[in-house]
N, C-alpha and C positions, 0 to 999 in steps of 0.2 A: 069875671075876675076884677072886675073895678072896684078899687078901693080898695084890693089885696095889698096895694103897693102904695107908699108914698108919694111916688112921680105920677101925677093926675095930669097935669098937661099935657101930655101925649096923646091920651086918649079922648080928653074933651075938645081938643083942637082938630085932629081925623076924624072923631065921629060926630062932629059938630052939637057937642053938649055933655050931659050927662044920660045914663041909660033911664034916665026916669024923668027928661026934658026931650027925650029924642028915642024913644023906643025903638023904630023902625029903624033905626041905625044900626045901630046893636044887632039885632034882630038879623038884618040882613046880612053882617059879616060874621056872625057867630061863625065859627071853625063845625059846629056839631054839627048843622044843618049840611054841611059838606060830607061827611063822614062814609055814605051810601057811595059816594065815586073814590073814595078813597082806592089805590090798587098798587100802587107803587111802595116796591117793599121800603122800610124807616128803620131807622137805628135813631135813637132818641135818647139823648144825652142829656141830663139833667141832676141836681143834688139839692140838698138842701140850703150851699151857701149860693143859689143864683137869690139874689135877693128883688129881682125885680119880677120874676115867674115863680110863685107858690109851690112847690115841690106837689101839690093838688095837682095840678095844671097837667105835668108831666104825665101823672098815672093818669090822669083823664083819658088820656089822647090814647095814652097803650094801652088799656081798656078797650078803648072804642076799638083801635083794628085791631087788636086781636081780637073782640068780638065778631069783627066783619072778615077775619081771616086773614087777613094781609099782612105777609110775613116781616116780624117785626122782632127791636129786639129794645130792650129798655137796659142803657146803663149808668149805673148810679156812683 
């Protein structure tokens, strides 16, 4: 998601750089790589006016568990 957004200081301050000065940063808290323990059912709230979360972002994530099953619900 870096560089979807305007507000870059957040995430080069946490993940101490940019994802292409610090790879293993990134790398290491990606959300995807979590996804296999995912279990807990989610309701996922998201639209197009969040301007700091890509409306991408959102169906990423409800993709992913409803790939892996985990009851879920996406609302827009």
């Amino acid at each position: 998601m870096y560089g979807a957004t305007e507000e870059l200081w957040f995430t080069d301050w946490e993940f101490k750089g940019t994802p292409w000065t610090n790879p293993a940063m990134y790398q290491r808290w990606s959300p995807g790589n979590f996804v296999n323990n995912f279990k807990t059912p989610i309701l996922i709230i998201h639209s197009e006016l969040d301007y700091r979360v890509p409306f991408g972002e959102g169906l990423q994530l409800f993709t992913a568990v409803q790939r892996m099953g985990v009851d879920s619900k996406l609302l827009m």
